[in-house]
C-alpha positions, 0 to 999 in steps of 0.5 A: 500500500502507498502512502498516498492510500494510507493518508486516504484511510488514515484521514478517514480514521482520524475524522471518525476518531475526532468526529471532525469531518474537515480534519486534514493530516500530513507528516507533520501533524501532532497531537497539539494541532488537533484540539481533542486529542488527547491521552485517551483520544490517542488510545483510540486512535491507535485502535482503530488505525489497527483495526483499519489496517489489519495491523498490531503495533509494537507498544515501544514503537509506538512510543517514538511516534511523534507525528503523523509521518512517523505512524504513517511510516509505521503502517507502511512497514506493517502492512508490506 
């Protein structure tokens, strides 16, 4: 899957997450630019971005995330 794919699937994620239809996401997009996200939004999120691409994350790579980017690195490798 390219990366394109995924920020399609992973915008769609992150509106149904964040009830927010006109969230837009790129690389650079952290937790601070998005008003509700937020300690347990994120747990959230990570589920779902889970269940969306049939995938499990390692909890330490996760851990090092810190932006959009880098989890859209980490689903590319994952879903390879």
């Amino acid at each position: 899957m390219n990366r394109e794919k995924i920020y399609e699937k992973l915008t769609e994620v992150f509106r149904d997450v964040f009830d927010e239809e006109d969230i837009t996401i790129s690389d650079g997009t952290t937790a601070a630019d998005i008003e509700d996200w937020d300690s347990l939004s994120h747990i959230t999120l990570l589920s779902s971005v889970e269940d969306e691409f049939g995938i499990k994350f390692d909890m330490k790579a996760v851990q090092g995330l810190k932006n959009v980017g880098a989890m859209v690195d980490l689903i590319e490798a994952s879903v390879k």
